[in-house]
N, C-alpha and C positions, 0 to 999 in steps of 0.2 A: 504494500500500500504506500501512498507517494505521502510524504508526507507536507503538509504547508512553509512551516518555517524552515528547511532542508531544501538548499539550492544547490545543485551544482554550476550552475553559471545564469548571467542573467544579459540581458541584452536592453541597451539604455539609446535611444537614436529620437532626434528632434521631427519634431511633427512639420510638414511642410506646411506654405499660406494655405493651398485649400483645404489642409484635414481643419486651421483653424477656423477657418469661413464657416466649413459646416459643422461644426462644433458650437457657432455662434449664432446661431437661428434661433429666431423668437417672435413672436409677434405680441403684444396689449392691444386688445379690442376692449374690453371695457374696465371703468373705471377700479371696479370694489379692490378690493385686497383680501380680506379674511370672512369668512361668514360667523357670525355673530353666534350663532348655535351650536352648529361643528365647531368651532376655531381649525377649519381647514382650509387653507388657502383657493380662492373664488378660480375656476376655471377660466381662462381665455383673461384673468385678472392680473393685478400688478405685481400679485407672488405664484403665477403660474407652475405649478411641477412639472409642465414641459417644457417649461424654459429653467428653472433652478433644483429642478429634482423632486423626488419623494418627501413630503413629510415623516412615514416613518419607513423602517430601515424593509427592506424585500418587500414591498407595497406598493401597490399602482395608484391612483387616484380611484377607480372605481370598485375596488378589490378584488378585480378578476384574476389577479395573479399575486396571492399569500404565500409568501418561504421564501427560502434561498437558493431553492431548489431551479428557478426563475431566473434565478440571477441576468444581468443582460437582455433581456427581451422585452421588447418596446411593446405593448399592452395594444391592442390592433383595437379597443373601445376607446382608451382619454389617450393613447400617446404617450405615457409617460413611462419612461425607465424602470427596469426595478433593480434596486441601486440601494448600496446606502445613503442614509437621509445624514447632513452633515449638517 
């Protein structure tokens, strides 16, 4: 079994302009920020999770995709990574 903290080598190489370009997409269509009930950041808002990530850690915004198990996989419903939340 591999284990996580055990590397035999690692490979460290700069990102050209276009991985940054597309790395940096985002759009605000509308004003809110946080929903007052959830305290989860408002869809298509000014703390979007497809633009700044998950609120919490292996979670989409609609919760089609719970664990770690996900990891990487853009949620094909809100868009959003599942990622940890930083």
């Amino acid at each position: 079994m591999l284990e996580v903290n055990n590397f035999n080598a690692i490979r460290i190489s700069l990102a050209s302009p276009d991985q940054i370009r597309d790395w940096s997409k985002g759009e605000v269509t509308k004003p809110e920020t946080i929903n007052y009930r959830t305290l989860r950041p408002e869809k298509d808002g000014l703390f979007d999770e497809r633009i700044f990530g998950p609120s919490r850690d292996w979670e989409c915004y609609c919760g089609k995709y719970k664990r770690i198990r996900y990891k990487g996989i853009i949620c094909d419903k809100c868009g959003v990574e599942v990622t940890r939340a930083k």
